[in-house]
ZARO-237896 format. One record per residue (C-alpha): x, y, z; residue in one letter; residue number from 1. Coordinates in nm, 3 decimals. Layout:
BEGIN
ATOM       x       y       z type seq
ATOM       X       Y       Z    A NUM
...
# end
This chain:
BEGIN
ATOM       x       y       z type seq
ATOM   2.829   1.487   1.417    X   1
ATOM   2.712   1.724   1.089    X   2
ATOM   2.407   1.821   1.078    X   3
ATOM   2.363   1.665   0.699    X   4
ATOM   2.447   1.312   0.884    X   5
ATOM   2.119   1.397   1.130    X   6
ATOM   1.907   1.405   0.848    X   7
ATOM   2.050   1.126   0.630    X   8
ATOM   2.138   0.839   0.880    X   9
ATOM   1.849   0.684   0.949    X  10
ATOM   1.709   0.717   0.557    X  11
ATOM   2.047   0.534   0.483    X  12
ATOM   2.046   0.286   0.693    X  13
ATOM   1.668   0.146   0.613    X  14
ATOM   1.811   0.193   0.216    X  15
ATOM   1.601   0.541   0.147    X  16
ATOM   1.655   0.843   0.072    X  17
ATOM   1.560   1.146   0.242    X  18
ATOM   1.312   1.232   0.048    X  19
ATOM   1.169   0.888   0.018    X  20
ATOM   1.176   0.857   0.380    X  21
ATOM   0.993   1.159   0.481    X  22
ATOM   0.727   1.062   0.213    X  23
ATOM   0.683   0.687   0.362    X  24
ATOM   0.708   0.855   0.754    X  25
ATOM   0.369   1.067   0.647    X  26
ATOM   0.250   0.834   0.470    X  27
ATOM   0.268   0.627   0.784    X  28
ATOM   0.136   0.910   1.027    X  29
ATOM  -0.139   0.971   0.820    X  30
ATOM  -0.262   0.608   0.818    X  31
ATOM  -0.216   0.555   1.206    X  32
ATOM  -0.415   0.895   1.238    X  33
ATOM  -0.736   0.791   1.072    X  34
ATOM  -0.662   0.489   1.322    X  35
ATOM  -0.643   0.673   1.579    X  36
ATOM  -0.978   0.915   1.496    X  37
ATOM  -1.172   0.589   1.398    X  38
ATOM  -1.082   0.404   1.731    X  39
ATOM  -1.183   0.681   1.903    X  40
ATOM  -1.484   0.737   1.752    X  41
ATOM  -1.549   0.329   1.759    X  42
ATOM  -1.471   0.345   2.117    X  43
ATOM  -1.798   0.529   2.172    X  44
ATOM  -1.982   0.403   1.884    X  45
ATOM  -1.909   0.057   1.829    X  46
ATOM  -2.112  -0.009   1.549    X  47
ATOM  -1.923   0.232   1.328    X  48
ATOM  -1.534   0.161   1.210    X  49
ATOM  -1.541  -0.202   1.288    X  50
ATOM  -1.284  -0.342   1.113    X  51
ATOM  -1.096   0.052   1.003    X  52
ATOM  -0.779  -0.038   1.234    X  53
ATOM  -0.731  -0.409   1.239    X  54
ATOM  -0.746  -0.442   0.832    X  55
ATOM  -0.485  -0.094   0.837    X  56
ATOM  -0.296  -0.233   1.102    X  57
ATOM  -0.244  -0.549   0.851    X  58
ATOM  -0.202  -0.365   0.565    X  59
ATOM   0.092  -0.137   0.723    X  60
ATOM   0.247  -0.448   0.827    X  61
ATOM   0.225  -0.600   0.503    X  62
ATOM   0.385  -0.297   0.398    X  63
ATOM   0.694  -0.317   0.645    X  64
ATOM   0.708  -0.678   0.534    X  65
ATOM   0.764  -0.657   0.193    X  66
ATOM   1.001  -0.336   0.253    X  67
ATOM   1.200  -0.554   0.500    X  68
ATOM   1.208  -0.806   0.190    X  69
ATOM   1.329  -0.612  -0.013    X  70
ATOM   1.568  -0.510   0.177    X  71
ATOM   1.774  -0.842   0.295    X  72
ATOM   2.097  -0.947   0.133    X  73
ATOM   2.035  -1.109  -0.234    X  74
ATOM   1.691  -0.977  -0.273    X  75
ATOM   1.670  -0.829  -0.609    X  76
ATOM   1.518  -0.459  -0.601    X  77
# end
């Protein structure tokens, strides 16, 4: 396999490009970080970041939703 086709598959096949697929993938780790800080921190202190992850968690998957959408046969882009 080239090395170009390591990079590119994946973008391809969910319909992105590279660029716009390393973009969306920090996008993406940055959201689940602050998730991941705030949960912690809520772990301890549960009267801080009460709803942080559940309403991001739903908002990410509204996200992958509406990409996924978009992204079925006849939908129009």
């Amino acid at each position: 396999m080239r090395t170009s086709n390591l990079f590119t598959r994946h973008p391809k096949e969910v319909k992105m490009s590279y660029l716009e697929h390393t973009k969306f993938a920090l996008m993406l780790s940055g959201e689940t970080l602050k998730c991941a800080v705030a949960s912690l921190i809520h772990a301890f202190f549960p009267f801080l970041f009460v709803t942080h992850t559940s309403t991001t968690i739903r908002k990410l998957q509204d996200i992958f939703d509406k990409r996924q959408e978009e992204s079925e046969p006849g939908a129009s882009k």
